[in-house]
N, C-alpha and C positions, 0 to 999 in steps of 0.2 A: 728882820727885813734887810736884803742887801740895796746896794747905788741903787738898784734900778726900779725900786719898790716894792719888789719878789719876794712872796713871804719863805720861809725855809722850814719844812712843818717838819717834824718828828713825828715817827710813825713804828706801833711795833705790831709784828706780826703774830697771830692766837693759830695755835694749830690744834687738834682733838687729842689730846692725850691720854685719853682712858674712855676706851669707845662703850664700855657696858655701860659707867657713869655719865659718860657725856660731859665729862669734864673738859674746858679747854685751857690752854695754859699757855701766855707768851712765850715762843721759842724763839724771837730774832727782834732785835730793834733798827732801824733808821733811822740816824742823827744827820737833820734837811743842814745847819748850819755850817758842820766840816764836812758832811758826804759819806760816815761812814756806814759801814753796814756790821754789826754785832752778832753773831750766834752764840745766844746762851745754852746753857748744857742740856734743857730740855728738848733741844736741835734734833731730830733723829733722822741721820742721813740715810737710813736705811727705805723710808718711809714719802721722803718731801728733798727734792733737791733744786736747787735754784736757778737750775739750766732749763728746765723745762722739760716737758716731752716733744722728744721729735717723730714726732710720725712717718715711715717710712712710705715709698712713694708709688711702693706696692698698695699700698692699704688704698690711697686715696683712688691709686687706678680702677682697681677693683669695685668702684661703688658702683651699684646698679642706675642709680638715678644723680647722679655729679647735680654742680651748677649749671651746666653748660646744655644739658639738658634742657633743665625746667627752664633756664632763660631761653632759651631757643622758641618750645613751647608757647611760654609767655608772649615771645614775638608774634610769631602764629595765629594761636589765638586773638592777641589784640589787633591784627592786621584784618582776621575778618570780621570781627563785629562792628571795627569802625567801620568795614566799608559797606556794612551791611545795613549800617545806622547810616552815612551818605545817601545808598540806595533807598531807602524806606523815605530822608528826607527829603529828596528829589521827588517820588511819587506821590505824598501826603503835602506837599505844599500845594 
């Protein structure tokens, strides 16, 4: 635990190493206390890299149905059943 009561956990990462078997096998540790990061030889950079995948910006364009959509929608819809639930309660009261 550091000054500030922060615990510093170690953490190592299992990646599938032998897909017929379903074996997995640590390939990289996390050491919380100095901050470092370890790749052990099991590492296969071919496979698993540490940057991420960036998804190009094409792909996201191209989606037929985005966020931006269905929240739109969402609005839509919820704007007329509320007022449709106002109207029904203004005539039933």
């Amino acid at each position: 635990m550091d000054v500030n009561g922060d615990r510093n956990g170690d953490f190592s990462l299992m990646a599938m190493t032998n897909v017929e078997a379903g074996t997995y096998e640590v390939v990289a540790n996390y050491f919380g206390g100095n901050g470092t990061f370890e790749l052990l030889p099991a590492f296969n950079t071919d496979r698993f890299t540490l940057k991420g995948r960036h998804v190009a910006q094409k792909e996201i364009a191209d989606a037929p149905y985005g966020l931006g959509v269905s929240a739109l929608t969402g609005v839509i819809v919820g704007a007329v059943l509320g007022t449709a639930m106002l109207v029904a309660f203004y005539f039933f009261r």
